[in-house]
Structures are given as C-alpha cells and as structure tokens.
C-alpha positions in Angstrom: 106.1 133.7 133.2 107.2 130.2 134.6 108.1 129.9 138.1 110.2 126.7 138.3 109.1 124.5 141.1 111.0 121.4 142.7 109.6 118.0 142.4 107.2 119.1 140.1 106.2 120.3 136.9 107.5 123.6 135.3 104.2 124.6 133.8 100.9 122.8 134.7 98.7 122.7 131.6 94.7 123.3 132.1 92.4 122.0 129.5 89.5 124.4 128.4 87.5 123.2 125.3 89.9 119.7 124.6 92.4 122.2 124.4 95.6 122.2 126.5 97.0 126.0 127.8 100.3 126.9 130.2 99.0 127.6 134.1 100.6 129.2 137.1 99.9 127.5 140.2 98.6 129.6 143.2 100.9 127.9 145.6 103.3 128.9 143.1 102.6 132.4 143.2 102.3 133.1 146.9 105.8 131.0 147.0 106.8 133.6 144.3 105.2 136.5 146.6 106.7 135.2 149.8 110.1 135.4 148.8 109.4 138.6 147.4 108.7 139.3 151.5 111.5 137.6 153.1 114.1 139.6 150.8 112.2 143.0 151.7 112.2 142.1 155.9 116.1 141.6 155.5 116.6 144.6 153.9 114.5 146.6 156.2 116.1 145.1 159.1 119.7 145.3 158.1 118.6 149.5 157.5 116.2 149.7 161.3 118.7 146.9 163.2 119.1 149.2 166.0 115.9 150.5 166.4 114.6 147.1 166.3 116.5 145.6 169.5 
C-alpha cells in the first residue's frame, strides 16, 4: 500500500541488514485513518442533522 504524501516521499525506504525495504509512515497512517473519520462524521451528521441541533 502507498499512501501518497505532499512534499514528500511516496515510499520511505528503511534499511535492515544493508538492505533497503518500502515503509509506511505512522503520520501517514493516522493521516490515512483520520480522513477515514472525517468522511464517517459527515455522513452521520447529514443522517442525525436534526437530532443534532
């Protein structure tokens, strides 16, 4: 999975044993799982708008 991310680079490479392998990012996950959020909250409050006020 690649996450792009702005300004920087697509994947981030780790080196275990002088070898070089893809990484995810935390900050690119929780950006990844906090969008996730956002687009659940507006669905829930364009469904409960009223009961919300």
């Amino acid at each position: 999975m690649i996450i792009r991310h702005e300004g920087g680079e697509d994947v981030t490479l780790a080196s275990v044993d002088r070898e070089k392998y893809p990484m995810i990012l935390h900050e690119k996950l929780v950006s990844s799982w906090r969008r996730e959020m956002l687009e659940q909250l507006r669905r829930d409050y364009d469904s409960y708008k009223e009961e919300i006020k």
